[in-house]
N, C-alpha and C positions, 0 to 999 in steps of 0.2 A: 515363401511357400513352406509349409511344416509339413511334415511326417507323418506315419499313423500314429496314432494317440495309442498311447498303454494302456493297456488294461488297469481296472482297477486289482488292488491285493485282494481282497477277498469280497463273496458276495454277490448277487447279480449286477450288473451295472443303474446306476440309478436312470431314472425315468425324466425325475423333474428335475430343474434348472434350480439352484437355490436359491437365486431371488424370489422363486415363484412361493417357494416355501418360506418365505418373510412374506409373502405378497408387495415386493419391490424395496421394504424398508434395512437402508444400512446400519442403523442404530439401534436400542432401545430406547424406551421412553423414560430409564433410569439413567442411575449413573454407570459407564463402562466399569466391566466387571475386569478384574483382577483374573490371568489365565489359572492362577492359583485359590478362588476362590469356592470353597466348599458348598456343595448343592447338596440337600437333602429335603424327598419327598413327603410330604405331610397328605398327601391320598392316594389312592392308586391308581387312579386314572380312571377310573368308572365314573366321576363324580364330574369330569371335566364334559364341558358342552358337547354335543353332540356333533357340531360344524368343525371341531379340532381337528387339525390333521391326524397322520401317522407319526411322525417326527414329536410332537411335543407331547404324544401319549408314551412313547417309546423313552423318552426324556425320564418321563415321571417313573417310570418301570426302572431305569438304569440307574434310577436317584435313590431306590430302597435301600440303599449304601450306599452313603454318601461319598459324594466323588466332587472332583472338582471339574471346572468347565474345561478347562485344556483336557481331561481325559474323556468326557462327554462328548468333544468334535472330534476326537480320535476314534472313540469307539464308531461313532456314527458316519466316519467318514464326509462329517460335515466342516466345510471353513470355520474357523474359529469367530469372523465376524456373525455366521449366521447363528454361532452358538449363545450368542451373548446377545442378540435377539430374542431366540425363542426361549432361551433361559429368563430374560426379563419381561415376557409377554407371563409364563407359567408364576413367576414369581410375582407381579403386580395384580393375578389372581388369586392367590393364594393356596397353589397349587404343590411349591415348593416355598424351601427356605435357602437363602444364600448366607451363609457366613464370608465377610470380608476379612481376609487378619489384615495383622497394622500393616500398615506400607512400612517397607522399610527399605532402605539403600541395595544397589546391588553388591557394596562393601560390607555389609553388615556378614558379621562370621557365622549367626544362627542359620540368615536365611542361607548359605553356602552350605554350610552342615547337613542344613533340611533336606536341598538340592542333590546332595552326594550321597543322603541316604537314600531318597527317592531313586535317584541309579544304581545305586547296587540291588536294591529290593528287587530291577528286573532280573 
């Protein structure tokens, strides 16, 4: 038996289920994206079908500076699997552009460097 559920931190409480916002799909039809992968919009979201949801038009809006997917599911208060969905649904339309950097080790001292700049900058 669980407890009552917390609220969410900010925002009204969502409506839909986020499978329903994949329409049931746990993957992309790419390759999984890197949580560190840069997203940047190439339209505003006028140009995208008219059947598209809220979520991948809201995507393209938060892409006008470039951001990466882990700050996208944050912002959005979406799962990070749903974001590397609808990031690769916007992206194999050519809606957005994903830059992948190089993979590198969790030893490597740049990517740590990167890491510890990105937390101080909060």
């Amino acid at each position: 038996m669980t407890g009552p559920r917390e609220p969410r931190a900010s925002g009204p409480p969502r409506l839909v289920r986020p499978y329903v916002v994949t329409g049931g799909r746990t993957a992309a039809a790419g390759p999984t994206l890197a949580l560190d992968a840069t997203v940047r919009a190439l339209t505003d979201g006028h140009e995208l079908d008219l059947t598209t949801g809220p979520e991948p038009r809201r995507i393209v809006q938060l892409c006008a500076v470039p951001v990466s997917v882990a700050e996208l599911a944050a912002r959005m208060t979406l799962p990070i699997g749903v974001m590397r969905v609808l990031v690769g649904d916007l992206d194999a339309v050519g809606a957005i552009d994903v830059v992948v950097s190089p993979t590198e080790t969790a030893t490597d001292t740049r990517l740590l460097e990167r890491l510890l700049d990105g937390i101080r900058a909060l």
